[in-house]
Backbone as CSV, one residue per row, in Angstrom:
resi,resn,N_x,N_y,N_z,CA_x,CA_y,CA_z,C_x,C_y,C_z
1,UNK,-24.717,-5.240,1.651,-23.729,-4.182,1.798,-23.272,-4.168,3.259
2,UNK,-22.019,-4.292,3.308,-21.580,-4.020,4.645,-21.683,-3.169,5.424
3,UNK,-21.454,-2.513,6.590,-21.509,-1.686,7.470,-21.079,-0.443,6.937
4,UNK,-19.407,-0.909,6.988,-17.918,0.018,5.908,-18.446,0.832,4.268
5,UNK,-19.355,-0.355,3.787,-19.747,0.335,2.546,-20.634,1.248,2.502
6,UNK,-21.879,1.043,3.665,-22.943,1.769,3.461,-22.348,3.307,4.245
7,UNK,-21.123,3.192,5.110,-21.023,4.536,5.754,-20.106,5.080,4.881
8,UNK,-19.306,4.552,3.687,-19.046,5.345,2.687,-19.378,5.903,1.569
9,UNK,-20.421,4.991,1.570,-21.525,6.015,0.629,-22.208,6.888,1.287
10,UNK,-22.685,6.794,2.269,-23.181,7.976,3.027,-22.322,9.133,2.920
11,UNK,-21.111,8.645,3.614,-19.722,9.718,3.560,-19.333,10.880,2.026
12,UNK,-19.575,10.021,1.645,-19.422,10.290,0.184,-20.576,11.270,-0.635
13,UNK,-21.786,10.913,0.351,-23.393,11.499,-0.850,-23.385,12.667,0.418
14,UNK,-22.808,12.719,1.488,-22.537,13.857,2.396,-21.502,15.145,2.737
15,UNK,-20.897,14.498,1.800,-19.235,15.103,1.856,-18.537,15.231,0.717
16,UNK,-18.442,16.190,-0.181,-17.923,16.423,-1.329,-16.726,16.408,-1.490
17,UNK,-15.644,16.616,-0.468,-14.526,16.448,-0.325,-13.968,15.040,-0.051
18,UNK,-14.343,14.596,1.039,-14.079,13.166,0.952,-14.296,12.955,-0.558
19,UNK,-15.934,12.501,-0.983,-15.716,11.867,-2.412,-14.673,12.149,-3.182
20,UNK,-14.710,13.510,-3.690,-13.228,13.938,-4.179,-11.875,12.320,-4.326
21,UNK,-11.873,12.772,-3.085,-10.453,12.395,-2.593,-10.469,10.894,-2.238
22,UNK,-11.700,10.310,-2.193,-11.435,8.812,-1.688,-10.923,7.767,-2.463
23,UNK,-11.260,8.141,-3.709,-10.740,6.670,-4.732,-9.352,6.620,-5.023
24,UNK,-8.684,7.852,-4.328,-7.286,7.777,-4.453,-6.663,7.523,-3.634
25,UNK,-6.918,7.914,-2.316,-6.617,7.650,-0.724,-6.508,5.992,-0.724
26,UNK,-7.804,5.504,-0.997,-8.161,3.871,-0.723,-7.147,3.270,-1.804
27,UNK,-6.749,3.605,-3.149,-6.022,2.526,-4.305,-4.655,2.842,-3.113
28,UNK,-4.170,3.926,-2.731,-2.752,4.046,-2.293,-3.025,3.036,-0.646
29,UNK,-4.052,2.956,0.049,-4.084,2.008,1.178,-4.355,0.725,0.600
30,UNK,-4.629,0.624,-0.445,-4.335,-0.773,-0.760,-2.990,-1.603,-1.658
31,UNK,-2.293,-0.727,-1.750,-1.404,-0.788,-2.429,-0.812,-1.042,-0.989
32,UNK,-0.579,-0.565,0.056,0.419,-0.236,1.412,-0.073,-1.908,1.762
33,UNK,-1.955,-2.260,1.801,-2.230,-3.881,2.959,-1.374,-4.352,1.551
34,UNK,-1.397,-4.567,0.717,-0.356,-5.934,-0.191,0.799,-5.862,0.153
35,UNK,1.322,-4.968,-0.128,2.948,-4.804,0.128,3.288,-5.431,1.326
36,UNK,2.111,-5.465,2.396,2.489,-5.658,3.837,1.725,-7.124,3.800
37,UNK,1.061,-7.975,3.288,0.381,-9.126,2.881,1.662,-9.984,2.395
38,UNK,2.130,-9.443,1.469,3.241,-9.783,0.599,4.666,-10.459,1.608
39,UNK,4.686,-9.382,2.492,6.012,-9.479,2.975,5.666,-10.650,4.041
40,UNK,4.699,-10.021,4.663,4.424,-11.291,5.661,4.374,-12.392,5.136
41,UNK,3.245,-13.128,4.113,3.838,-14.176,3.095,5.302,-14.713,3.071
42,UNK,6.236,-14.034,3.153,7.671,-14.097,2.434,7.913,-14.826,3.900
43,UNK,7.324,-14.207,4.760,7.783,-14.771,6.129,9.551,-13.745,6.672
44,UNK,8.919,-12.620,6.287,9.927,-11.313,6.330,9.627,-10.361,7.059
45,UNK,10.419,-9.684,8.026,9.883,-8.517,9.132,10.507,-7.477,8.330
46,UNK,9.642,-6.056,8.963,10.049,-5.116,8.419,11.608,-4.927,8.045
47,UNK,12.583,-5.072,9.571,13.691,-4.746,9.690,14.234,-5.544,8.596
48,UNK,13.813,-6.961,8.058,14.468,-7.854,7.373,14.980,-7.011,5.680
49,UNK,13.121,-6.415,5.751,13.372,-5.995,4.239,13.973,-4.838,4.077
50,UNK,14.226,-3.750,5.492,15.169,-2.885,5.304,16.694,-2.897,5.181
51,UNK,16.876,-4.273,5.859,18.845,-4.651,6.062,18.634,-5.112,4.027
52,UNK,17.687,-5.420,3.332,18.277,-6.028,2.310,17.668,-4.645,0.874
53,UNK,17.392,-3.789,1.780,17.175,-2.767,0.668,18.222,-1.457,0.956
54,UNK,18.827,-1.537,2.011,20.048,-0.882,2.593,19.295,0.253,3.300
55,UNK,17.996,0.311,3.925,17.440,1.463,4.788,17.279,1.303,5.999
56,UNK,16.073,1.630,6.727,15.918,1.226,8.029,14.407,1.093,8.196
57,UNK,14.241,0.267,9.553,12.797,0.205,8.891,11.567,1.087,9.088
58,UNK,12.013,2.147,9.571,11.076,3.116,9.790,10.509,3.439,7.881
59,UNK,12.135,3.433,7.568,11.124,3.419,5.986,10.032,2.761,5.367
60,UNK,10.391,1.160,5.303,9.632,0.093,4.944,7.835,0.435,6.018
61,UNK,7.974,0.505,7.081,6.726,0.855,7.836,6.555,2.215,7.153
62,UNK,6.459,3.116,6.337,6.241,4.518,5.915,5.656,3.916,4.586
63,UNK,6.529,3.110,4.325,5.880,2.285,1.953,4.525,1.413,3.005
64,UNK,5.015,0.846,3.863,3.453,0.289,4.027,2.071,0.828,3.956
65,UNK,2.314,1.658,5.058,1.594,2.487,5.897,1.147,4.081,5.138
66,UNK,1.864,4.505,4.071,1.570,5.822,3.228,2.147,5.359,1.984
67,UNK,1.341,4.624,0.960,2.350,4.516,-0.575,1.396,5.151,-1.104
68,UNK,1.341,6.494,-0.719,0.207,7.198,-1.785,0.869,7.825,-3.266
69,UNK,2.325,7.925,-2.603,3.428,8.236,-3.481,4.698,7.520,-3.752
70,UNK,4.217,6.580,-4.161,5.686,5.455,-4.096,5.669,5.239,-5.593
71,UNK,7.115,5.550,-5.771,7.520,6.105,-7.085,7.781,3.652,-7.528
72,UNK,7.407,4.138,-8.554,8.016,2.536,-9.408,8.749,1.754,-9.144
73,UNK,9.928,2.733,-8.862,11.183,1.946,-8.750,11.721,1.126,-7.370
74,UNK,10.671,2.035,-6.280,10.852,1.460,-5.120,9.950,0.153,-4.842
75,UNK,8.836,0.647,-5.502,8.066,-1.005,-5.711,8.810,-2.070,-6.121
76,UNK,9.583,-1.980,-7.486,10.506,-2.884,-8.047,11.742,-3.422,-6.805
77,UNK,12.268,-2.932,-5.686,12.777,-3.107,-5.002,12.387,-3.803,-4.138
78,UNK,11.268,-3.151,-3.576,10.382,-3.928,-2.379,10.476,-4.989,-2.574
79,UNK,9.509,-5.154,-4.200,9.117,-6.772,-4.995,10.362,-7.903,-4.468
80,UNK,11.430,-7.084,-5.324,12.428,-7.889,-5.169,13.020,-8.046,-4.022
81,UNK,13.247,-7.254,-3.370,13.624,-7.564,-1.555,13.018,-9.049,-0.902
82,UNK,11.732,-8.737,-1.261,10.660,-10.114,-0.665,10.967,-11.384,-1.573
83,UNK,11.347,-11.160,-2.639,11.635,-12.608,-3.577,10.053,-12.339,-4.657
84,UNK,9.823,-11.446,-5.026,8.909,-11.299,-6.448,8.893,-10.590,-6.668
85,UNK,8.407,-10.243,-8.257,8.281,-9.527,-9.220,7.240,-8.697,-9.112
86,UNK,7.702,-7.025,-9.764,6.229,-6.325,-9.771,5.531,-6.611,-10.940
87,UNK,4.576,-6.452,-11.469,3.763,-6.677,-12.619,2.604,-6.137,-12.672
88,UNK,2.683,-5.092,-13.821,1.762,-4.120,-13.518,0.682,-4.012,-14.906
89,UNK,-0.261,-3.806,-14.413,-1.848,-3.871,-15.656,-2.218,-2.816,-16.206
90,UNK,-2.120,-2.864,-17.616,-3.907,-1.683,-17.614,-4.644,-2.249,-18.354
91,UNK,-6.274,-2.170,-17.352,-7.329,-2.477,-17.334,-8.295,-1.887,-18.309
């Protein structure tokens, strides 16, 4: 167990609120490192994917950085901004 894991279980068997709230916090920060994995991949800067989604890029750094609430459709955009498809599971 890593360092990261064992101080979130601690965090977690210490803190009722955190637990609460972590498995949702962490799916939406991982949703933000892909998106931002993704783009870099594409070999695309922020500003790039904002001139081709018609925003600016303070936005695109905001979907990275907070997609705790990023509605579908902007994913479908993103996707496609970068050159792929969203595709989505249930497990």
């Amino acid at each position: 167990m890593s360092e990261l894991q064992a101080y979130i279980k601690r965090r977690k068997a210490n803190d009722p609120e955190f637990a609460e709230g972590f498995e949702e916090g962490y799916e939406a920060f991982k949703i933000g490192v892909l998106l931002k994995q993704e783009r870099e991949a594409a070999g695309l800067t922020q500003e790039e994917v904002a001139r081709r989604l018609g925003t600016k890029k303070s936005a695109i750094s905001r979907i990275e950085n907070h997609a705790e609430d990023i509605k579908l459709s902007t994913l479908e955009k993103f996707a496609g901004a970068i050159g792929k498809n969203l595709v989505i599971e249930i497990r």
